[in-house]
C-alpha positions in Angstrom: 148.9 94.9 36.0 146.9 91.6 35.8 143.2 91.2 36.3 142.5 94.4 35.7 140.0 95.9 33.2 141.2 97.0 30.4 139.1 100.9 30.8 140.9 101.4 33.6 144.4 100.7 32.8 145.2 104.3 32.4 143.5 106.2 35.1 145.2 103.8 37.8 148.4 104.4 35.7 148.3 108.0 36.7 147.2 107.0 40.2 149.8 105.0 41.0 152.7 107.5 39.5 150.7 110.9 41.1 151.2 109.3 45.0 154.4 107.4 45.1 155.0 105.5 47.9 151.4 104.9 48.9 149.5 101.5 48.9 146.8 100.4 46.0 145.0 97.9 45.4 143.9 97.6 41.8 143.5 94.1 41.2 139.5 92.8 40.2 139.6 90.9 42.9 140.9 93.5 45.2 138.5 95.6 43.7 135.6 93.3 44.4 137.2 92.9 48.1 136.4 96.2 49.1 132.9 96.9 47.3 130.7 96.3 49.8 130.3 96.5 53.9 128.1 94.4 55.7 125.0 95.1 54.8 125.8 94.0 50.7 124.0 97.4 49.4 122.8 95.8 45.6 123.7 99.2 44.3 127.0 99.4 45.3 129.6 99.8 42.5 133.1 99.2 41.5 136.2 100.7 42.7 138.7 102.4 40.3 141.0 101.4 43.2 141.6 100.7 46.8 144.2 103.0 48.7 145.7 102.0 52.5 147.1 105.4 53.7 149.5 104.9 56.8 149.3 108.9 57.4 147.3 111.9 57.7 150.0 113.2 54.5 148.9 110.4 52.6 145.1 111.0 53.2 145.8 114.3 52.1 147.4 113.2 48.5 145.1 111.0 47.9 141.6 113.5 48.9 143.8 116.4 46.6 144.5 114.0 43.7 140.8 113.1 43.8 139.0 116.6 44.0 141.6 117.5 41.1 140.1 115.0 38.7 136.4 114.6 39.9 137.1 111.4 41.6 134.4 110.2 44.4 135.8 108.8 47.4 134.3 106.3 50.1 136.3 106.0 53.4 136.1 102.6 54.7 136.9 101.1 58.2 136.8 97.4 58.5 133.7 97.2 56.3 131.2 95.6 59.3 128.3 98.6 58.8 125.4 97.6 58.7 123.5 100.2 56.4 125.7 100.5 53.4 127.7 103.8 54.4 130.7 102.1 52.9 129.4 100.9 49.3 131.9 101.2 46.8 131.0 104.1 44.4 131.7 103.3 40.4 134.9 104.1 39.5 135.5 105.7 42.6 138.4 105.1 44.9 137.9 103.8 48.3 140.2 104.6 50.9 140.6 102.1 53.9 142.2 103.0 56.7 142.6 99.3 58.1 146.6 99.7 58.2 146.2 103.1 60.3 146.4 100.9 63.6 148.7 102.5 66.3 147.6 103.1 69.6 148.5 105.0 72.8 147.0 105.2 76.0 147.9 108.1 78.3 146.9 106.4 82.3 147.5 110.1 83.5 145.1 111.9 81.9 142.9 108.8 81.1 143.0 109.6 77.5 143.8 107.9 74.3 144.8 108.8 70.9 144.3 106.3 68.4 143.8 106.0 64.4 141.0 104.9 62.6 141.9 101.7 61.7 141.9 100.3 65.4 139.7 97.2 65.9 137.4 98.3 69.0 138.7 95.2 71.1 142.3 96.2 70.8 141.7 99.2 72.0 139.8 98.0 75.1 142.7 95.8 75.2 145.6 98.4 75.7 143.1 100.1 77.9 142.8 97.5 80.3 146.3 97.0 80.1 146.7 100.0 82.5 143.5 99.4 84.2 141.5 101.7 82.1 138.5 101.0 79.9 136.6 102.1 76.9 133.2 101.6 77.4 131.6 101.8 73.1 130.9 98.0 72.9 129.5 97.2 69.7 128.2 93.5 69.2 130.9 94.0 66.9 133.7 94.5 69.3 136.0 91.7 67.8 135.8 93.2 63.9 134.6 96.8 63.9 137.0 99.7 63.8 137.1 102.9 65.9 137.3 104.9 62.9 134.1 103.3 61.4 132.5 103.2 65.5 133.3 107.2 65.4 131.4 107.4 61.4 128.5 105.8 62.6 128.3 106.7 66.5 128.4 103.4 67.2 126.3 102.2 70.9 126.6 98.8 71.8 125.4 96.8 74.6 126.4 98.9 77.8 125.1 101.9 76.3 122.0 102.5 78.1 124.5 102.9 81.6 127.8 104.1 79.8 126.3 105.9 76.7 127.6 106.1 73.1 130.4 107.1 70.9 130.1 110.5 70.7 130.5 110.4 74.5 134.0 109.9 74.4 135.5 111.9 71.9 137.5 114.7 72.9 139.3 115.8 69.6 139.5 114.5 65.2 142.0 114.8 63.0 139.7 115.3 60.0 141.0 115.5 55.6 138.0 117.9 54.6 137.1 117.8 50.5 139.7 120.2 49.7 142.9 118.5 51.2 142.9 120.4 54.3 143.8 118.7 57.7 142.1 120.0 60.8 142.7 119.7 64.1 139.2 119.7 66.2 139.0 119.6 70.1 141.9 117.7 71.5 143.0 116.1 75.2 140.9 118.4 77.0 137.8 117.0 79.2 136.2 120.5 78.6 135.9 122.9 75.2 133.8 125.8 74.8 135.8 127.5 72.1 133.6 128.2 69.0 130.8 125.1 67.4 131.1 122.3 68.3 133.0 121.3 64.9 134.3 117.7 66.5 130.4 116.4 67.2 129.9 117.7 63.6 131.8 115.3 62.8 130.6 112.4 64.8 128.0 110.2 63.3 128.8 112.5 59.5 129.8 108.7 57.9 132.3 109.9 55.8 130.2 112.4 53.9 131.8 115.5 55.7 135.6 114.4 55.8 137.8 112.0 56.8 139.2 111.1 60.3 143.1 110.2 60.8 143.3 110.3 64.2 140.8 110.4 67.7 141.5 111.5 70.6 139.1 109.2 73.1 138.6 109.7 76.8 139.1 106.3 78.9 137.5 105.7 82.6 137.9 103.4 85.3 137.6 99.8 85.1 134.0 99.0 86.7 134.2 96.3 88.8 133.1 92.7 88.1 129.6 92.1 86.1 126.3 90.3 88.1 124.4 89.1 85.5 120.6 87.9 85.1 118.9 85.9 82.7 115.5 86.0 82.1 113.2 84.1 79.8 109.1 84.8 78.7 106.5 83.2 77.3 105.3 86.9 76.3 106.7 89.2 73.9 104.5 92.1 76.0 105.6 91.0 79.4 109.4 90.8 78.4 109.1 94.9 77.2 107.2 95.7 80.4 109.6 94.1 82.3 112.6 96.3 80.4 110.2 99.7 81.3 110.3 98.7 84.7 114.4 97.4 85.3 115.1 100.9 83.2 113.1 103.2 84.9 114.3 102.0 88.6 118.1 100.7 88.2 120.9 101.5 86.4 121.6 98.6 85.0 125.0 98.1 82.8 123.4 96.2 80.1 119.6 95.2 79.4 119.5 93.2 76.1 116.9 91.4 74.1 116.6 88.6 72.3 113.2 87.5 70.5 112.7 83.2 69.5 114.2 83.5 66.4 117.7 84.8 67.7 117.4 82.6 70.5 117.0 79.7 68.5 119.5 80.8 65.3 122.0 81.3 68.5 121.2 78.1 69.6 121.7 76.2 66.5 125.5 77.5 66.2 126.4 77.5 69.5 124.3 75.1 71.9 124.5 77.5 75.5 121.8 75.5 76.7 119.1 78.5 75.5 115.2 78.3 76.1 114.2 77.4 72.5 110.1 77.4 73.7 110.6 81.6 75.0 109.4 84.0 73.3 111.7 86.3 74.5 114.8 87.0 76.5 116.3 89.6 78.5 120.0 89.8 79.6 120.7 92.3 82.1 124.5 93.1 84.2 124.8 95.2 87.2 128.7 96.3 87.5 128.0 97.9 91.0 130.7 97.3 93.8 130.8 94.9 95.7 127.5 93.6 97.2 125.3 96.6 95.5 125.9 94.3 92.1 124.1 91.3 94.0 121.1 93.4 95.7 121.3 95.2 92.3 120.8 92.0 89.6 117.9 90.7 92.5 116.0 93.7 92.7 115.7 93.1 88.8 115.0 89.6 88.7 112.3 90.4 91.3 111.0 92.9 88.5 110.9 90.1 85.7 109.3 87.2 88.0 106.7 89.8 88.9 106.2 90.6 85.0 105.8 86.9 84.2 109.1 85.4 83.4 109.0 81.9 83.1 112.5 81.0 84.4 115.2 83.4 85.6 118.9 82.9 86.2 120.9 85.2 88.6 124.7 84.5 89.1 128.0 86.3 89.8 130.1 84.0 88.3 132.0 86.2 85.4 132.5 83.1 83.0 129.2 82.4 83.0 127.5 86.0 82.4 129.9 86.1 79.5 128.5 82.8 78.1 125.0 85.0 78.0 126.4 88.0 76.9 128.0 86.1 73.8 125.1 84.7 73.2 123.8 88.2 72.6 126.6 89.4 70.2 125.8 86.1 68.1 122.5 86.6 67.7 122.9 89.0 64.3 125.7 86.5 62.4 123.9 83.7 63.7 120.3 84.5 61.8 122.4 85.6 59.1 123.3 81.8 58.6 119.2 81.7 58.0 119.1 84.2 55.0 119.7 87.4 53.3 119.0 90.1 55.9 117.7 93.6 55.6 119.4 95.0 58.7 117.5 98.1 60.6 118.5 99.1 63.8 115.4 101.6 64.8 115.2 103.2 68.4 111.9 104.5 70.2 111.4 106.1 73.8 111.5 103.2 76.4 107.5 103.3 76.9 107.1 102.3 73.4 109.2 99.3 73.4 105.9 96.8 73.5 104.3 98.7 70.7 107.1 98.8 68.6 108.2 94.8 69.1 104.4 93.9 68.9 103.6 96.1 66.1 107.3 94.1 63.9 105.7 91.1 64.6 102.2 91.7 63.3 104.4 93.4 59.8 106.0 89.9 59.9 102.9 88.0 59.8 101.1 90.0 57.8 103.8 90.1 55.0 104.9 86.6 55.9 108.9 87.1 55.6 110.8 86.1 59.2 111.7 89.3 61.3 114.0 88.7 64.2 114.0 91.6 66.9 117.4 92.0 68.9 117.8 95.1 70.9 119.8 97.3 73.4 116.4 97.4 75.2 117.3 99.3 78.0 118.0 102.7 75.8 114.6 101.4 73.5 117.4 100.3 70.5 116.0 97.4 68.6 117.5 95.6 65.3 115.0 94.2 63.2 116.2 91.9 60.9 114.3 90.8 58.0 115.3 87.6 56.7 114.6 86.5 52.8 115.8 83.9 50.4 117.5 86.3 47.8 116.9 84.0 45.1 113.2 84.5 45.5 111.7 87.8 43.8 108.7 87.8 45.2 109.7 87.0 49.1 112.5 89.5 48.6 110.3 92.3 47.5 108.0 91.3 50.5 111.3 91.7 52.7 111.9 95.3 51.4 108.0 96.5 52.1 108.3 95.1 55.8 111.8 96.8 55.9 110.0 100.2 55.5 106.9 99.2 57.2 109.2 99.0 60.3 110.7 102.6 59.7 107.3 103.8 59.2 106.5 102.3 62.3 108.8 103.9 64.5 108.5 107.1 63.1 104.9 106.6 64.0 106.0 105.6 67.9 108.5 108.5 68.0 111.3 107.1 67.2 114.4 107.2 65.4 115.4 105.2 61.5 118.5 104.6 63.4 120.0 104.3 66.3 123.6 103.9 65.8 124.2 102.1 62.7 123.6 105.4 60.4 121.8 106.3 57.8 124.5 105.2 55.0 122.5 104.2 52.2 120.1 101.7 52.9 117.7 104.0 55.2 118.5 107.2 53.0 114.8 107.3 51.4 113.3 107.5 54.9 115.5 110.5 56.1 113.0 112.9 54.9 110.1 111.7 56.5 111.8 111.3 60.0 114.0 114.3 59.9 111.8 117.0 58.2 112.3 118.9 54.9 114.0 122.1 56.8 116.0 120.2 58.9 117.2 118.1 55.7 117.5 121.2 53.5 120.3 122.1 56.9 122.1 119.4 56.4 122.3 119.3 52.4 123.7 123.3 53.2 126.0 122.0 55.7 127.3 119.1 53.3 127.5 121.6 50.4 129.5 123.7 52.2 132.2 121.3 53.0 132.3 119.6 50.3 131.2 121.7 47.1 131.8 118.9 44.8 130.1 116.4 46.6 132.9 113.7 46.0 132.8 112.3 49.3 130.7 109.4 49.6 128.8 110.3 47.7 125.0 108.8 47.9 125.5 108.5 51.7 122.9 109.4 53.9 121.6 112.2 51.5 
């Protein structure tokens, strides 16, 4: 074994000749590879090792030889979370699930049954390659897995018409803490027999057990996207404008972007944005046929009533998904700006305004950069603070606004997150949002499946 630490020569000894056959990774660099997701948690630790199970059998080794010896274990998609629900735990073992990638689509039943380590995109792929589609969409379409989509109930940007995640499971295979594989729900559009143990399940980040294999319900491919581009001068005016497209259409996408993602977009990828607005909203309408057109107008109507600036209706599918690209970039391209302290808070609709004028005023008063992105239509915003890591006190300035904007929308009646999770990074705030009985239920409900508390452990609770 090279590049290994010397402490931990033995225990991945008896790894390695306890599950035969099974992939590790125990290299420091591996190691390293694998210690953190997205959002770089500063507490995350270092891996014993990294395990690639190809099977449910092999999760089940691997779950059994950890509970035996007191091993923690952290399940790990493709590592794009945003909120640290896959930091490595010290001398735990992580077990990724990125070569558990097969796929099938059933066109009959419009179901498919898939492992955790499918990328979101690929899946949308297969899908369409029977005329089918998944609707989840992720910014992170292109990287994120379903597994990890599943951990986190995952949204994305046609939510607010086509809803999230949890919407289109039917059935888990879950590894609980003891070794034991489950079967939950299944390829049945309705289930009424006993909890609802797969929705348990949904959303648990890898705290609960972990998922093999998903059983997701497919639909229809909507039709061809209008799409509508609207820029403000106002931050105000762009969130009454969303209150009013969401409260009289059904629009398949209303997005936001504030100046700073516009701009950091711009910088990479030069589509020609407004760098002077304030704001911009992209909105789709994927009604048939000429209800798409009538549709995208009645909303641009909405906006130039509400004081856009400029706005840009077209049904030319290239070009919507020239704007809509521009929206998935907006998060890796601030992240070319800074360190970012990623949130992803959700309020009702109505407060939208407050909420976006209330992160800018934390902004200025703490001055540390916060862009707002959102999934406005469903009132789904992601702040992102942005600070120069190398400076203490700007970075400690970062972390108060991070929790100002928590406090925030807890004051608005809102949500810590909307679809990231809690993982680690929003943990502290859990109490004050959730309540101390209905934590106390979850910590009972966590106990109870896993006694030792060996499964990702420091996760959400």
């Amino acid at each position: 074994m090279t590049n290994l630490d010397p402490e931990i020569v033995e225990p991945v000894d008896d790894l390695l000749r306890a599950l035969p056959g099974l992939k590790v990774l125990h290299s420091l660099d591996e190691r390293e590879a694998h210690r953190w997701d997205r959002a770089l948690d500063p507490n995350a630790g270092l891996p014993m090792a990294v395990v690639l199970p190809h099977t449910t059998e092999q999760v089940q080794q691997v779950v059994r030889y950890a509970g035996a010896r007191g091993i923690p274990i952290v399940p790990r998609g493709a590592g794009s979370g945003l909120s640290g629900g896959a930091s490595a735990v010290e001398g735990g073992i992580v077990v990724s699930m990125a070569e558990m990638t097969h796929v099938e689509i059933d066109p009959v039943t419009r179901m498919a049954f898939v492992e955790p380590g499918v990328i979101n995109v690929d899946l949308k792929a297969a899908a369409a390659a029977v005329g089918l589609w998944y609707p989840p969409d992720p910014a992170s379409i292109g990287f994120s897995s379903i597994g990890g989509n599943v951990a986190t109930n995952a949204g994305g940007l046609c939510c607010v018409k086509y809803g999230v995640t949890t919407d289109y499971v039917l059935g888990l295979t879950v590894v609980l803490a003891d070794g034991t594989a489950v079967d939950l729900g299944g390829p049945r559009l309705k289930e009424a027999a006993g909890l609802s143990l797969t929705k348990l399940f949904v959303g648990s980040e890898g705290t609960l057990g972990i998922i093999t294999r998903i059983v997701l319900r497919l639909v229809p491919q909507p039709p061809p996207s209008a799409t509508m581009v609207a820029t403000f001068a106002d931050l105000d005016a762009s969130c009454r404008a969303v209150l009013a497209v969401a409260s009289s259409t059904r629009a398949s996408m209303l997005e936001f972007m504030d100046n700073v993602a516009i701009n950091a977009v711009e910088d990479i990828h030069g589509y020609g944005l407004d760098r002077t607005a304030q704001a911009m909203l992209i909105a789709q309408s994927d009604q048939p046929g000429e209800a798409a057109t009538r549709e995208i107008e009645a909303i641009a109507a909405v906006c130039r009533d509400l004081g856009a600036e400029e706005v840009l209706v077209t049904a030319d599918v290239e070009l919507g998904e020239t704007y809509t690209a521009a929206r998935r970039g907006a998060i890796p391209a601030v992240e070319t700006k800074g360190r970012l302290l990623l949130g992803d808070v959700g309020v009702p609709v109505p407060e939208l305004g407050a909420l976006v004028t209330g992160i800018a005023a934390i902004s200025d008063a703490r001055d540390v950069i916060i862009s707002v992105i959102a999934h406005a239509g469903d009132g789904n915003t992601h702040p992102l603070v942005v600070f120069d890591p190398d400076d203490a006190d700007q970075a400690a300035r970062a972390e108060v606004a991070y929790g100002e904007v928590m406090d925030l929308a807890i004051r608005l009646g809102g949500t810590i997150t909307g679809e990231h999770g809690v993982g680690r990074t929003k943990k502290a705030w859990l109490p004050g949002y959730v309540g101390e009985d209905v934590l106390r239920l979850n910590r009972t409900i966590k106990d109870a499946l896993d006694p030792m508390g060996l499964l990702n452990p420091g996760a959400i609770l």
